[in-house]
C-alpha angles and dihedrals in degrees: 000000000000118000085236092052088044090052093042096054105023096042100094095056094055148255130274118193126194122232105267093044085050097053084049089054096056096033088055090040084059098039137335098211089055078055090082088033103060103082087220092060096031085106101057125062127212090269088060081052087045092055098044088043086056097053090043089051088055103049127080099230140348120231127191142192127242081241096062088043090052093051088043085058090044095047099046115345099064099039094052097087112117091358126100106260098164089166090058089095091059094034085063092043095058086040091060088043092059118084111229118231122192125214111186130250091244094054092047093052103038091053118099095224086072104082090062106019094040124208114306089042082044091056096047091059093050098056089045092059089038109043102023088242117169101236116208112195137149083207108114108201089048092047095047083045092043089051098036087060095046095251115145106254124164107198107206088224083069098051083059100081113101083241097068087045092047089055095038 
């Protein structure tokens, strides 16, 4: 299905955004051009920024796991102490706007993702199936399962194309 199709059905349950992209949210939020300088977002530009701004704009609210939360911490928040992470303001900020969903351990390790998806990407399949959640991801193994078990999943690769732009 089309992103635009995805956000315009899909919009109204939520968004769930997977860590990177995350990270990518609040660092653009703060500053496009730290975008290219935090060695977690290097690898994204401010028209990435741009395209996951765009979904997040159209949704009616983000959500988050305590997974995603804990890889965010690992990524930034706990390796902040004595360096310069000037985005960490707004990186707490969209982190207070999301609403935080639980799977539970069991379900996590009794599903059969979690051998090669592992647990955060685990529980965001799960809430996905369960709750009907859009997934927006760059990862692509938990967008192909994702897709391959008719959960609504945008990968940001996708939203790259001039045509997405053209239509944004």
């Amino acid at each position: 299905m089309d992103p635009w199709q995805y956000l315009a059905r899909f919009a109204s349950n939520g968004l769930l955004i997977d860590t990177n992209l995350f990270l990518l949210y609040a660092v653009g939020l703060h500053d496009r051009s730290a975008i290219a300088r935090f060695k977690r977002t290097n690898q994204y530009d401010g028209d990435d920024f741009d395209r996951v701004s765009n979904v997040v704009g159209r949704c009616s609210r983000l959500v988050t796991t305590p997974h995603i939360l804990a890889e965010i911490s690992n990524l930034t928040i706990d390796r902040a102490a004595g360096k310069d992470r000037p985005f960490l303001g707004v990186l707490l900020d969209a982190i207070r706007a999301t609403r935080e969903l639980h799977v539970e351990k069991d379900i996590i390790i009794e599903a059969a993702t979690l051998p090669f998806l592992g647990f955060t990407d685990t529980s965001i399949v799960e809430l996905a199936k369960r709750d009907g959640y859009l997934v927006l991801t760059d990862d692509l193994p938990l967008a192909a399962y994702l897709s391959g078990v008719n959960c609504a999943v945008i990968n940001l690769n996708n939203l790259r194309s001039p045509d997405w732009l053209s239509k944004a």
